[in-house]
C-alpha positions as CSV (number, residue, x, y, z in Angstrom):
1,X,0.0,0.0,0.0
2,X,1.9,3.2,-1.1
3,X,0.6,6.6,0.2
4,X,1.6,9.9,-1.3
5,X,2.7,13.3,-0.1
6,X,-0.4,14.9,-0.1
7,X,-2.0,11.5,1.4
8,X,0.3,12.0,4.3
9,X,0.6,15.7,4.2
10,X,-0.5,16.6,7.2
11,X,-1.1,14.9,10.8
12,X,-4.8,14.5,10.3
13,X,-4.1,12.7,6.9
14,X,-1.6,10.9,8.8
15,X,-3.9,9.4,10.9
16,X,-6.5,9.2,7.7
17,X,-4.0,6.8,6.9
18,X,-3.1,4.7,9.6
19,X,-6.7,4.1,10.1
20,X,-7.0,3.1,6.9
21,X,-4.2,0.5,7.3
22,X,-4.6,-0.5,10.8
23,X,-7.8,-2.9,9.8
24,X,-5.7,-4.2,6.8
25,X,-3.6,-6.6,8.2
26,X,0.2,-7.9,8.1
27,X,0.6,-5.3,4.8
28,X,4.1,-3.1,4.1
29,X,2.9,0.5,3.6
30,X,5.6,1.9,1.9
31,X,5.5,6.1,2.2
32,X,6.6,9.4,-0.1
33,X,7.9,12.5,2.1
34,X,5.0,14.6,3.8
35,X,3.6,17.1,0.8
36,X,6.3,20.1,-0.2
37,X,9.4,18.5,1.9
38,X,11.4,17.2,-1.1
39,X,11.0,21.2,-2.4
40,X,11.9,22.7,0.7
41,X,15.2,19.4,0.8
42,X,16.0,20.8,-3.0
43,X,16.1,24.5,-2.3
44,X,18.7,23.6,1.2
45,X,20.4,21.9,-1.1
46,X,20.7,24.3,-4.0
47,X,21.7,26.9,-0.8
48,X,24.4,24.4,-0.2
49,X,25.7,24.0,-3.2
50,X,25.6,28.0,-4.0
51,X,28.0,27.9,-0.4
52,X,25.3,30.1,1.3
53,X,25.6,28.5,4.4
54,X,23.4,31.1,6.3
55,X,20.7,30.6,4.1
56,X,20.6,26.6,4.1
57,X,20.4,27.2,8.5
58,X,17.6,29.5,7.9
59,X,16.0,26.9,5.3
60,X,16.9,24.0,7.9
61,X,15.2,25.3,10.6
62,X,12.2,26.7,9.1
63,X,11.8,23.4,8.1
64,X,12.9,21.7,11.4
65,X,10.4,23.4,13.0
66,X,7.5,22.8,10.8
67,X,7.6,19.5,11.6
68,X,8.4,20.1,15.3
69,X,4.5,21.5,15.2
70,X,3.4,17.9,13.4
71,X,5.0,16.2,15.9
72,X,2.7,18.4,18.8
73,X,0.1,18.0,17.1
74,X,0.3,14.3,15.7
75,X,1.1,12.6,19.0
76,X,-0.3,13.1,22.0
77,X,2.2,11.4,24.6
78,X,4.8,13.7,25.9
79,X,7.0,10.8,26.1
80,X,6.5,10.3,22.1
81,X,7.0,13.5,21.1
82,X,10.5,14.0,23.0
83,X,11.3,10.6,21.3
84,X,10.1,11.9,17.5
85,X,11.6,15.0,17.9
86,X,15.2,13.4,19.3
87,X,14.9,11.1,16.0
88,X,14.0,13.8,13.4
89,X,16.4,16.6,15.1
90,X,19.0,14.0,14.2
91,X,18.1,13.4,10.4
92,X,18.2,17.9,10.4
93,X,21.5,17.5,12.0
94,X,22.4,15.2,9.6
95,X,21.5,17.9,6.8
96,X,23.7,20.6,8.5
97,X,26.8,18.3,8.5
98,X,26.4,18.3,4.7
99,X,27.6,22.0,4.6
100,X,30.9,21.3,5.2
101,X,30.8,19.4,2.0
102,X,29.0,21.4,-1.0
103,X,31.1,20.2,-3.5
104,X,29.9,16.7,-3.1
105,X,28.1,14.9,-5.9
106,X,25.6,12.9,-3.8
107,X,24.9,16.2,-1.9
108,X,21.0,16.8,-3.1
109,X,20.1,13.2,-2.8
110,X,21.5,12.6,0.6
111,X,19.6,15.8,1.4
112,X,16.2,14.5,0.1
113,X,16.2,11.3,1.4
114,X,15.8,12.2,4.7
115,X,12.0,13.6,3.5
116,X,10.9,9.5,3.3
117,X,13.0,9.1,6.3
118,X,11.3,11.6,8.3
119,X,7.4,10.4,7.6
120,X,8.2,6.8,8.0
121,X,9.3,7.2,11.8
122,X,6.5,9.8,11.9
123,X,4.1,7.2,10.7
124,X,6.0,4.2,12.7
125,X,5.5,6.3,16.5
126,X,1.8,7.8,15.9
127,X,0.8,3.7,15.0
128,X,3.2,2.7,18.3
129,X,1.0,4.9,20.3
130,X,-1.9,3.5,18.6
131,X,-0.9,0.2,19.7
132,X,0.2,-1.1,16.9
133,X,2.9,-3.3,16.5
134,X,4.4,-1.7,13.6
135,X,7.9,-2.3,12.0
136,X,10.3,-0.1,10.2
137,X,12.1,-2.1,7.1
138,X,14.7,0.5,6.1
139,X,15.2,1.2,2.5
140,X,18.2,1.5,1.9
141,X,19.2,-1.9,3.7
142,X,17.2,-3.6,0.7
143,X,16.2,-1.2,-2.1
144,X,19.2,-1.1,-4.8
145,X,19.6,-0.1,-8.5
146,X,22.5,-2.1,-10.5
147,X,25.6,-0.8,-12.3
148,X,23.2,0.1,-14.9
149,X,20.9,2.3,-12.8
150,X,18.0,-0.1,-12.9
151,X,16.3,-2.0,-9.8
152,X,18.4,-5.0,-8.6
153,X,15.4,-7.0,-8.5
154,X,17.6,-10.3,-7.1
155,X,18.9,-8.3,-4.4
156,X,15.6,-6.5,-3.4
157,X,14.1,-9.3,-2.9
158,X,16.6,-11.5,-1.1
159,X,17.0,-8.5,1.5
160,X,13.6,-7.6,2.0
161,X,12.7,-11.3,3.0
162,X,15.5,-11.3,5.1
163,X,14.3,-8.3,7.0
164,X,10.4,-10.1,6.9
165,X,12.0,-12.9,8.6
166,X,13.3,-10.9,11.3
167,X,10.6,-9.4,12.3
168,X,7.6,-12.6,11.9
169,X,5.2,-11.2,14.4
170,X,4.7,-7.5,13.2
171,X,1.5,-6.3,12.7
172,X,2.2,-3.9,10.2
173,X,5.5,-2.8,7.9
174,X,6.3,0.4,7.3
175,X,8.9,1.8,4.7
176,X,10.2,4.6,2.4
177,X,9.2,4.9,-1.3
178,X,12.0,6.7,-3.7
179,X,15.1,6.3,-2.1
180,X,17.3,3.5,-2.7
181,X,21.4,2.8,-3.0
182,X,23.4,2.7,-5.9
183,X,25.2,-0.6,-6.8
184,X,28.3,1.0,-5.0
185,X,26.5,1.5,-1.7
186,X,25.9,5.7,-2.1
187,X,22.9,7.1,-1.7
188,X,20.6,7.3,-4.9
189,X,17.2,7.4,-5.5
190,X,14.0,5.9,-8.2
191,X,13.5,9.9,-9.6
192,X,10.5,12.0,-8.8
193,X,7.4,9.8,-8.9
194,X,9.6,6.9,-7.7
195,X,7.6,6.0,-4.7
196,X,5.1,4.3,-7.1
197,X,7.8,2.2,-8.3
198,X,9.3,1.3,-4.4
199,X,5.6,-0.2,-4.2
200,X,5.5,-2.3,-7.2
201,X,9.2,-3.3,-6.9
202,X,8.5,-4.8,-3.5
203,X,5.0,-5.8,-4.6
204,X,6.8,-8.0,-6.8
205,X,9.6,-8.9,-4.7
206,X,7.0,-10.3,-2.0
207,X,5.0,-11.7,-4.4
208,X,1.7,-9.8,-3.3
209,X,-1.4,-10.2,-3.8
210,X,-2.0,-6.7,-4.6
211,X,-0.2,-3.0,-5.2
212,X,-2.9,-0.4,-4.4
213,X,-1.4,2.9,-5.3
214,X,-3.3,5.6,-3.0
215,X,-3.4,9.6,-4.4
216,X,-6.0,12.2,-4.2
217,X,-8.1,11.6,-7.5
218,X,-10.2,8.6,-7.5
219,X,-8.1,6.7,-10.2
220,X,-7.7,7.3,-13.3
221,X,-10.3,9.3,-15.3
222,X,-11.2,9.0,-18.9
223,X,-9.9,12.4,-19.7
224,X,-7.7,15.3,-18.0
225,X,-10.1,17.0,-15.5
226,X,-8.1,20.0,-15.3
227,X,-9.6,20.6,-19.2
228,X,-12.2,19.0,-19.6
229,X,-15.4,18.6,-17.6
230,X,-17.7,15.6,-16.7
231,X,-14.6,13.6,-16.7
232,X,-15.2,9.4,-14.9
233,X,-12.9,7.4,-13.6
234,X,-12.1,4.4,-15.7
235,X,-12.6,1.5,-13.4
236,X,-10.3,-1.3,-15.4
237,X,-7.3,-1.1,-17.8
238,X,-5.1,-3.2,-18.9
239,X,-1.8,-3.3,-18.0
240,X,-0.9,-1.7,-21.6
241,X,-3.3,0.4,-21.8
242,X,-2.2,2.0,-18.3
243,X,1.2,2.0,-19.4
244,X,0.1,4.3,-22.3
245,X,-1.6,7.0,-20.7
246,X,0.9,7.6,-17.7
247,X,3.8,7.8,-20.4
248,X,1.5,9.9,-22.3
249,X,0.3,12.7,-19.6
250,X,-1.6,10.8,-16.9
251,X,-0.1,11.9,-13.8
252,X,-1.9,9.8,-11.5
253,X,0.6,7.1,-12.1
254,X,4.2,6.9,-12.4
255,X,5.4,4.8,-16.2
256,X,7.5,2.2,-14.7
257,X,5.5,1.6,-11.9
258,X,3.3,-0.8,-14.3
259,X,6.3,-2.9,-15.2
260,X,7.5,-5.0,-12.4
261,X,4.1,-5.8,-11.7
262,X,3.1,-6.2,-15.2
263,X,5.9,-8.9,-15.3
264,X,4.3,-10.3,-12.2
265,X,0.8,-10.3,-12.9
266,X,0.2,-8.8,-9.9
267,X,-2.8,-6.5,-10.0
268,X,-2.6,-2.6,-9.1
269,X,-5.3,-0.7,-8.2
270,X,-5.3,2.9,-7.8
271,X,-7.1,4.5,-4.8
272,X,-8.3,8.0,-3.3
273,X,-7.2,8.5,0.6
274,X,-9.6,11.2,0.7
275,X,-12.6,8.9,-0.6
276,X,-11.6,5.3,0.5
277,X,-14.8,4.0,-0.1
278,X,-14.1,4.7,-3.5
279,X,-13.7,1.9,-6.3
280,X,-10.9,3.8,-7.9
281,X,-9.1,1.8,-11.4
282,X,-8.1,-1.6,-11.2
283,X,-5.2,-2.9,-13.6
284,X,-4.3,-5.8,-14.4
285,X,-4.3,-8.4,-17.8
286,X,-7.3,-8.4,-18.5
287,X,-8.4,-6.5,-21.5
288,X,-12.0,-5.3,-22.8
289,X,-12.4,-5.8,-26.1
290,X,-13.3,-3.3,-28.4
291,X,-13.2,-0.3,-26.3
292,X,-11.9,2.9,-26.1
293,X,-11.0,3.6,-22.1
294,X,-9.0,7.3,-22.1
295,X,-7.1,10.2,-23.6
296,X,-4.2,11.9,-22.4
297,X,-2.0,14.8,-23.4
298,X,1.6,15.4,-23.4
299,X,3.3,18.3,-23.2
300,X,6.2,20.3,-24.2
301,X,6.9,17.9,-27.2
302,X,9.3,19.4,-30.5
303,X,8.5,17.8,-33.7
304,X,11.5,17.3,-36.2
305,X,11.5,16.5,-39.9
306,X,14.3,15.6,-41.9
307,X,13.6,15.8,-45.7
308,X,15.6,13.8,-48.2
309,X,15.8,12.9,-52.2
310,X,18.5,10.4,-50.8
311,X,16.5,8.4,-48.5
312,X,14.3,7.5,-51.8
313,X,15.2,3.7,-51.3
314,X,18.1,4.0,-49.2
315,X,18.4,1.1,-47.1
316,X,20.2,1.8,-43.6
317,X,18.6,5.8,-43.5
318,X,16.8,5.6,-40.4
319,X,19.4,3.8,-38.8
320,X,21.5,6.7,-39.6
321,X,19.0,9.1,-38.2
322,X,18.4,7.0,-35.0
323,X,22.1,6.9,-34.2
324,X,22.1,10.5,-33.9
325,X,19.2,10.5,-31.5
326,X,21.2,7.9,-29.0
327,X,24.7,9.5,-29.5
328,X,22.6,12.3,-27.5
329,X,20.7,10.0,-25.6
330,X,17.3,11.4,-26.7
331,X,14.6,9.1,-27.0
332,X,11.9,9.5,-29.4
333,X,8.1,9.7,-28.7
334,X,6.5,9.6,-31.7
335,X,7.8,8.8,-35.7
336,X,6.0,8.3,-39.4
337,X,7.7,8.0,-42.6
338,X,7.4,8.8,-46.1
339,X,9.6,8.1,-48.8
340,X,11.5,10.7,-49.1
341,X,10.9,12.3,-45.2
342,X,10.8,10.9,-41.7
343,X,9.1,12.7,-38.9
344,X,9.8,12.1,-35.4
345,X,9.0,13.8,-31.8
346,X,10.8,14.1,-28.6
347,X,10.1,15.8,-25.4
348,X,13.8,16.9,-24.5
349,X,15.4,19.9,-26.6
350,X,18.8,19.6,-24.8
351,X,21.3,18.4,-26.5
352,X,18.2,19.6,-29.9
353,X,21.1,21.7,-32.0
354,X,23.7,19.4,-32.2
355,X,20.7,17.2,-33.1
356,X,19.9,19.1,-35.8
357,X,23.9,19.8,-37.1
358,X,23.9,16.4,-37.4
359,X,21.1,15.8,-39.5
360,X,21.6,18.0,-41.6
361,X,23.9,15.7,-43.4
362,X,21.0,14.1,-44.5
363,X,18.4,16.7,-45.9
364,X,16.3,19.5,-44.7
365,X,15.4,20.0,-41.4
366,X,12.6,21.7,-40.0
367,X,11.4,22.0,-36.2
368,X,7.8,22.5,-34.9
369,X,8.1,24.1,-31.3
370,X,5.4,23.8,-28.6
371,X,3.3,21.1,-29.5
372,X,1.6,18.6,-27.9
373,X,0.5,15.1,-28.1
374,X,-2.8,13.4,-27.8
375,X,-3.2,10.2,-26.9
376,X,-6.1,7.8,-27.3
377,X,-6.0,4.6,-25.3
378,X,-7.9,1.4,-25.6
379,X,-8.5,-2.1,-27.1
380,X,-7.5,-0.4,-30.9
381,X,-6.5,-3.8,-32.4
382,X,-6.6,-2.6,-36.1
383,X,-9.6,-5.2,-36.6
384,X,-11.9,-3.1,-34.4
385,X,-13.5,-1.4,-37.3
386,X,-14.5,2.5,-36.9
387,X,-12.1,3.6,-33.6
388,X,-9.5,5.1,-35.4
389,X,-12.1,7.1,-37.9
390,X,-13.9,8.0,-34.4
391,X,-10.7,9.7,-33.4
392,X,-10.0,11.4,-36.2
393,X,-13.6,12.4,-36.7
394,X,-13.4,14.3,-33.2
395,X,-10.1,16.2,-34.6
396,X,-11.6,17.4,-37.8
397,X,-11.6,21.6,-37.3
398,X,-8.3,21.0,-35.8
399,X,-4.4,20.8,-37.9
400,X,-3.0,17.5,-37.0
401,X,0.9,17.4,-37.7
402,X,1.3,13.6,-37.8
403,X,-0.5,10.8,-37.0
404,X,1.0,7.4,-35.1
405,X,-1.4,4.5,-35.2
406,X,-0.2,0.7,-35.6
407,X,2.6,0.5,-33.1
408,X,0.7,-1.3,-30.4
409,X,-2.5,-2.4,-29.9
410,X,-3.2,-0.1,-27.3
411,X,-3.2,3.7,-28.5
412,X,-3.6,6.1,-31.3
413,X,-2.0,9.3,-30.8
414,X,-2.1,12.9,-32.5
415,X,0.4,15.6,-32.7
416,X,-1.4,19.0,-32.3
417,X,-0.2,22.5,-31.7
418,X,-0.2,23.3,-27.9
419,X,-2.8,26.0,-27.9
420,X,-4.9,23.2,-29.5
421,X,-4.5,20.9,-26.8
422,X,-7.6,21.8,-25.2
423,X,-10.2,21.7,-27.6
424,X,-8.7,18.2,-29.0
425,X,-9.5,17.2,-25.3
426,X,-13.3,18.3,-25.1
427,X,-14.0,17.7,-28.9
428,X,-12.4,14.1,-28.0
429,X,-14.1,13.7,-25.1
430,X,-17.4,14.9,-26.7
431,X,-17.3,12.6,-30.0
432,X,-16.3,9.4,-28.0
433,X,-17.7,9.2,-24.6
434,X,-20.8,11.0,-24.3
């Protein structure tokens, strides 16, 4: 069960949340930092690393002392209080010692880490007062990323069982989402949004029978609500089809969360803390046929077109062209071809002008700024007569750029011009499920 900052960001939703567990049994509730800590960690950090040491003690104790009030008002033992607030001073103290050191490399993630540190033994005291017999597994004593940066799923799961074994009579298991160790034992963590993939990594490492993923939305909804009203949850998607929208805009949900249990064929299911009673989305492998669930939007995407009379029958041109985009380590969203053109989209303009330099050896180039993907999700086996016409039918008073359909089963998707984006949304929304 993994609980986000704003599901734990504040003592009341604290307690929201250990009463919501408390019933639940011998679970591991695995925990993101209280709501605007892993801000407040970045900006000490960035005061450390600009060697404004004055400023990083104002920051740390503003901050310290924030959490001194959720501490007074969270527990209501003296006793417990001293105790939380001996155990958090010493994770602040451990902040202030970085500032001898503000050249270091691990500097902002050793800073940050101590925000999942923090609301864990938060969490772990107000249930001890409660009388519950909770147990802190510690993170980084099995959470760990290989040589190559990705989970060390062997590892996570021989440690974590280890830990399990130690303590057999616990009534409840309590750990931190996002932060992990690197392969050589320093401090690292799974990126923002990792949390969700702390809870599917050990959902899979434990083998369990479920990974509910608790926010403040009741699941996933059919369209953004932000843009478009009447939005509905969409109670079942398939493991694909989930995997689609959160790569293509749906924030609800972190991309590789679906993976490990995707692999595992261990269901997730995606919760509100603020309406438990909720059904919220359940994903899993089973797919409904002939049906379109959602749409989604992705933003900040550059289109690029490289135009060539040599690629007319050229074997080994895109291989060329793709070559480019790894030498920079850009990946590619979107891409359709012609014969003598190939059009493809990425969401990262970093390294975009030696990008460009480069293919220019092969043609024109021209670059679309500010545009915007649009992504419809669902059972769009190209069999399934009438979907993709539906979609396109929606779209018809506005430009499309390209068009990506065929690549999977699972979506369609639209490139549009940013101050589009809206209007796709509604007109999408408005042609397919009403």
């Amino acid at each position: 069960m993994k609980f986000g900052g704003t599901s734990v960001g504040s003592p009341q939703r604290i307690k929201d949340v250990a009463s919501l567990v408390s019933p639940r049994g011998r679970n591991i509730v695995v925990l993101s930092a209280m709501s605007g800590t892993t801000n407040s960690l970045i900006e000490i950090s960035d005061a450390v690393k600009r060697n404004d040491p004055q400023l990083a003690c104002r920051l740390i104790s503003s901050l310290e002392e924030r959490y001194n009030g959720v501490i007074d008002e969270l527990l209501s033992d003296e006793s417990s209080r001293e105790n939380a607030r001996e155990i958090t001073g010493n994770f602040f103290n451990d902040i202030r010692h970085t500032l001898s050191n503000p050249d270091s490399p691990l500097l902002e993630k050793e800073i940050v880490s101590r925000g999942e540190l923090i609301s864990t033994n938060l969490m772990h005291a107000y249930m001890h007062e409660q009388g519950v017999n909770s147990v802190l597994l510690p993170a980084l004593e099995f959470m760990r990323t290989d040589e190559h940066g990705e989970p060390d799923a062997a590892y996570i799961a021989k440690h974590l069982k280890s830990l399990l074994e130690q303590n057999p009579d616990a009534d409840l298991y309590i750990t931190q989402g996002f932060i992990c160790l690197d392969h050589e034992g320093n401090i690292n963590n799974l990126e923002r949004g990792g949390s969700d993939y702390s809870a599917s990594l050990i959902g899979a490492a434990v083998m369990a029978d479920e990974i509910e993923i608790w926010t403040d939305i009741d699941g996933m909804h059919n369209n953004d609500p932000r843009f478009v009203e009447g939005t509905k949850p969409v109670r079942n998607l398939h493991f694909e089809e989930a995997a689609e929208l959160a790569y293509f805009g749906a924030k609800i949900l972190h991309p590789t969360c679906i993976l490990p249990a995707k692999l595992n064929n261990i269901p997730v299911r995606l919760l509100n803390t603020m309406e438990p009673e909720a059904p919220g989305t359940l994903i899993d492998n089973n797919l409904e046929q002939a049906c379109i669930k959602a749409v989604a939007a992705k933003d900040n995407i550059t289109a690029i077109k490289i135009k060539s009379g040599r690629m007319l029958l050229a074997y080994g041109f895109l291989k060329k062209v793709f070559e480019i985009f790894e030498k920079y380590e850009t990946p590619i969203d979107m891409i359709t071809t012609s014969e003598v053109g190939v059009s493809v989209t990425v969401d990262n303009e970093r390294n975009l002008d030696r990008i460009v330099e480069e293919l220019h050896r092969f043609g024109t180039v021209t670059i679309d700024r500010n545009m915007t993907i649009i992504c419809v999700v669902g059972d769009l086996e190209w069999q399934n007569r009438g979907f993709e016409a539906k979609a396109l039918d929606a779209l018809r008073d506005i430009p499309v750029r390209m068009i990506s359909y065929g690549g999977s089963n699972y979506n369609i998707s639209f490139l549009i011009r940013a101050e589009d984006k809206t209007r796709a949304l509604r007109a999408l929304s408005s042609e397919i499920f009403s």
